[in-house]
C-alpha positions as CSV (number, residue, x, y, z in Angstrom):
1,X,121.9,79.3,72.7
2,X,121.0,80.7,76.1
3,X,124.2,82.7,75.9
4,X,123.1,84.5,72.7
5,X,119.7,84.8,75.3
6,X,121.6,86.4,78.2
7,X,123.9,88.9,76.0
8,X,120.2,91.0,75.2
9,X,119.4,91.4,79.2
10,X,121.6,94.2,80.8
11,X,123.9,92.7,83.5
12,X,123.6,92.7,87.1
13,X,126.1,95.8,87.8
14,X,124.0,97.8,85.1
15,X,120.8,97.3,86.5
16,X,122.7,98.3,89.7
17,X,124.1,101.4,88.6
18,X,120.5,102.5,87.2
19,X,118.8,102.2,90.5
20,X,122.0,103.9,92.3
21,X,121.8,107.0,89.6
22,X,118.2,107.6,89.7
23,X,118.1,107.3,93.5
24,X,120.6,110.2,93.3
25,X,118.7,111.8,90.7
26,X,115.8,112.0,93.1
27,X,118.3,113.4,95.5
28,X,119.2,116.3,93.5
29,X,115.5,116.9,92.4
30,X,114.7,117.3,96.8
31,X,117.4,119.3,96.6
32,X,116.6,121.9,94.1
33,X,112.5,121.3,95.2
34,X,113.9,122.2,98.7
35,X,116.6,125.1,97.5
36,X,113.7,127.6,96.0
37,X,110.6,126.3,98.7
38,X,109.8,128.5,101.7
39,X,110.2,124.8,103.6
40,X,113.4,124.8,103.1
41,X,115.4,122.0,105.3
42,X,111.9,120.2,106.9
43,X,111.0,119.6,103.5
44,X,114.5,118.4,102.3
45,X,114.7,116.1,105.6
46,X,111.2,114.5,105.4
47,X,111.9,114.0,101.3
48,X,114.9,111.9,102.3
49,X,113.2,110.1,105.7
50,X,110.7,108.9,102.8
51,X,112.7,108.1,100.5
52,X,115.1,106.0,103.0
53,X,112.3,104.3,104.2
54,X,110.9,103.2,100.8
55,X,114.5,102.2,99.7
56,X,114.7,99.6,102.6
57,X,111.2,98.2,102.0
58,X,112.3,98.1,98.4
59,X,115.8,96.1,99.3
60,X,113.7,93.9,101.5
61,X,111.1,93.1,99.0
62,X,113.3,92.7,96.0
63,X,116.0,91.1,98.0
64,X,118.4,93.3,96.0
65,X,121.5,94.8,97.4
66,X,122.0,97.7,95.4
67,X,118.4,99.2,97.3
68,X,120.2,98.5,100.2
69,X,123.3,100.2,99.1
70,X,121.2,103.2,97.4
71,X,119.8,103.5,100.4
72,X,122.9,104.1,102.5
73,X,124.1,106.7,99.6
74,X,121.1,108.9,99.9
75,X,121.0,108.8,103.9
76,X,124.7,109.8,103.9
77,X,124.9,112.4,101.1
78,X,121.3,113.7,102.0
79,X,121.7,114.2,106.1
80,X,125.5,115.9,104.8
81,X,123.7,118.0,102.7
82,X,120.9,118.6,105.6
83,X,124.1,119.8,108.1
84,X,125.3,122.3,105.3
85,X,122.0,123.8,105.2
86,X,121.7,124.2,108.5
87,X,125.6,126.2,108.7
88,X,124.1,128.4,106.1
């Protein structure tokens, strides 16, 4: 019986993968926010210092890896991202 229970909740990778995908989601929105703003890379970098911030409160709160993990994604593709703007 508390199989037929567990099968209806998503597992722990899919919840996972959700917060990881819409955490890179937001990324892209910054990005494309940032793209066509006259702030330009400011606004990009204090969109992700925010966002890094709340994803380690977040992972500390929940007590959830994949925060923590999320977290390390959008500081290392957002600060890449931050260098290319600045070579353009």
């Amino acid at each position: 019986m508390t199989e037929q229970l567990n099968n209806n909740e998503p597992s722990q990778t899919t919840r996972a993968m959700h917060i990881v995908g819409i955490n890179l989601g937001l990324l892209v929105a910054y990005f494309l926010l940032s793209r066509f703003t006259d702030g330009g890379i400011l606004l990009y970098a204090m969109l992700i210092f925010v966002h890094v911030v709340t994803c380690i409160f977040t992972a500390l709160v929940k007590r959830n890896w994949a925060w923590f993990f999320s977290c390390l994604l959008v500081l290392l593709i957002g600060f890449s991202t931050c260098v290319n703007f600045l070579k353009m």
